[in-house]
C-alpha positions in Angstrom: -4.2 -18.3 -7.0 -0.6 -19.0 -6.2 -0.3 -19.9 -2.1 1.6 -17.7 -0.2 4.3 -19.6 1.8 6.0 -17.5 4.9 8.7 -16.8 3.1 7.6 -15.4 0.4 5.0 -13.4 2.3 7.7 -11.8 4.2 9.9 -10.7 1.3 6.5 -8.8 0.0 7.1 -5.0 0.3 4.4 -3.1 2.9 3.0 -1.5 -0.1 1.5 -5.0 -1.0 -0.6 -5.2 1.9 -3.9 -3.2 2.2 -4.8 -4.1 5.9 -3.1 -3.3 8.6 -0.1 -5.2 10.3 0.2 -6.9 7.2 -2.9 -8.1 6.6 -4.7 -8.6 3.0 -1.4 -9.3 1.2 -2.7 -8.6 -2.7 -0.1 -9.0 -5.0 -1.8 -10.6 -7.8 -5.2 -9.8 -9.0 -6.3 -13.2 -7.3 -5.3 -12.5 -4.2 -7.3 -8.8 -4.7 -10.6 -11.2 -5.2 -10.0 -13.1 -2.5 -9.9 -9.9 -0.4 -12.6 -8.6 -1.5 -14.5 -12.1 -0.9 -13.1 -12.5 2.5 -13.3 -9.0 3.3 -17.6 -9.4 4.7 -16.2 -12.3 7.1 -13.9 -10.7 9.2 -15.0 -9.0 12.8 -11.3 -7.7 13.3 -11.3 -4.5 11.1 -13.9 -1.2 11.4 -15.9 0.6 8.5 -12.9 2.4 7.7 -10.2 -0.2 7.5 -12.3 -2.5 5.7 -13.2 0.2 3.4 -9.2 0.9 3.0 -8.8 -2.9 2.3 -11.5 -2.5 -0.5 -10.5 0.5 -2.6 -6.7 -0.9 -2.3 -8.0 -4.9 -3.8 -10.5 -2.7 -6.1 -7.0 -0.8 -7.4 -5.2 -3.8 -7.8 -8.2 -5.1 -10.4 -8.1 -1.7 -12.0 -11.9 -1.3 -11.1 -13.7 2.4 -9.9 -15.1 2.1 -6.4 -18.5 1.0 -6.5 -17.8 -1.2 -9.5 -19.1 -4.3 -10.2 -18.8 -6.3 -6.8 -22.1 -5.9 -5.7 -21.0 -4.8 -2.1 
């Protein structure tokens, strides 16, 4: 997975993101995994953001929801 540096991070359009206030950047299927990984970890979000964070990283891998991730 390619690192993010600030820079580039900012130049990402909105549309890139799938939490909110910028959070969850997925702009390569990588980065779509390691939302989905990190997604279980976080306190931060409720049922429904984290399940807006999921659908938008499941998208990005061109997977249906409740596809092979084993949630």
């Amino acid at each position: 997975m390619a690192r993010l540096t600030a820079k580039t991070r900012k130049a990402l359009p909105s549309s890139t993101f799938a939490g909110q206030n910028r959070s969850f950047p997925i702009p390569d299927k990588a980065h779509a995994r390691a939302a989905l990984q990190d997604l279980p970890k976080t306190n931060k979000l409720d049922a429904q953001q984290k399940d807006r964070v999921r659908s938008r990283a499941e998208a990005k891998l061109g997977r249906l929801r409740g596809g092979v991730m084993g949630r």
